[in-house]
C-alpha positions in Angstrom: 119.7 -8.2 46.1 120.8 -6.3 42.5 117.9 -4.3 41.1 117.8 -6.7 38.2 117.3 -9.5 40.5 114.4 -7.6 41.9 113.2 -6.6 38.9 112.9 -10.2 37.4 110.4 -11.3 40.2 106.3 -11.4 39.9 104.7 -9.0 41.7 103.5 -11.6 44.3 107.1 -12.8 44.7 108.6 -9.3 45.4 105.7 -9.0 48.2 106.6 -12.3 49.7 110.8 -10.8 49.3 109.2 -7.4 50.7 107.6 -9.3 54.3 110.5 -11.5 54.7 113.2 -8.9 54.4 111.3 -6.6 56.6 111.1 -9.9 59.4 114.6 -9.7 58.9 115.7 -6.1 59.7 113.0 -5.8 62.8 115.2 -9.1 64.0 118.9 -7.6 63.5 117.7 -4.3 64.9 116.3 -6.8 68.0 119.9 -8.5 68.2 121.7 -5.4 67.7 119.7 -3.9 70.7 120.8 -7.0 72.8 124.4 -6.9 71.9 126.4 -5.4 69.2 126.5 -6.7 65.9 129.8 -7.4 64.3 128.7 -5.5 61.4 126.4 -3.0 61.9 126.3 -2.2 58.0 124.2 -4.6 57.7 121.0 -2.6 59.0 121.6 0.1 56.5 122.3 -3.0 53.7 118.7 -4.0 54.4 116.7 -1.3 54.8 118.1 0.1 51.4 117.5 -3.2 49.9 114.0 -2.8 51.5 113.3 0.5 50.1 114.5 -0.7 46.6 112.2 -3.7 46.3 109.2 -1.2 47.4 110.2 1.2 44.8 110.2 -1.4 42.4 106.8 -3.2 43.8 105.0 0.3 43.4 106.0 0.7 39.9 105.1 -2.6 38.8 101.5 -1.9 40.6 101.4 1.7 39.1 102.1 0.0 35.6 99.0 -3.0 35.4 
């Protein structure tokens, strides 16, 4: 997700993204444990998209 993307969302909505993509990378770390992923970029895609969407959640909060 682009950091405008993120951006445009309500601080509710950016939680909601927040919990969901975190459900996400604790289940691709699961199926990468189990058996290899075919790309394993993808847990370093997320958690950076993770971290982004936090970054922008506390300076929304930091702002109100």
């Amino acid at each position: 997700m682009k950091t405008a993307e993120v951006r445009a969302l309500s601080v509710e909505e950016l939680a909601e993204k927040i919990e969901t993509a975190k459900a996400q990378y604790q289940q691709t770390l699961l199926n990468h444990a189990v058996a290899p992923l075919e790309n394993p970029s993808q847990i370093k895609k997320l958690r950076r998209d993770i971290a982004r969407m936090m970054t922008i959640l506390a300076e929304k909060q930091n702002t109100k």
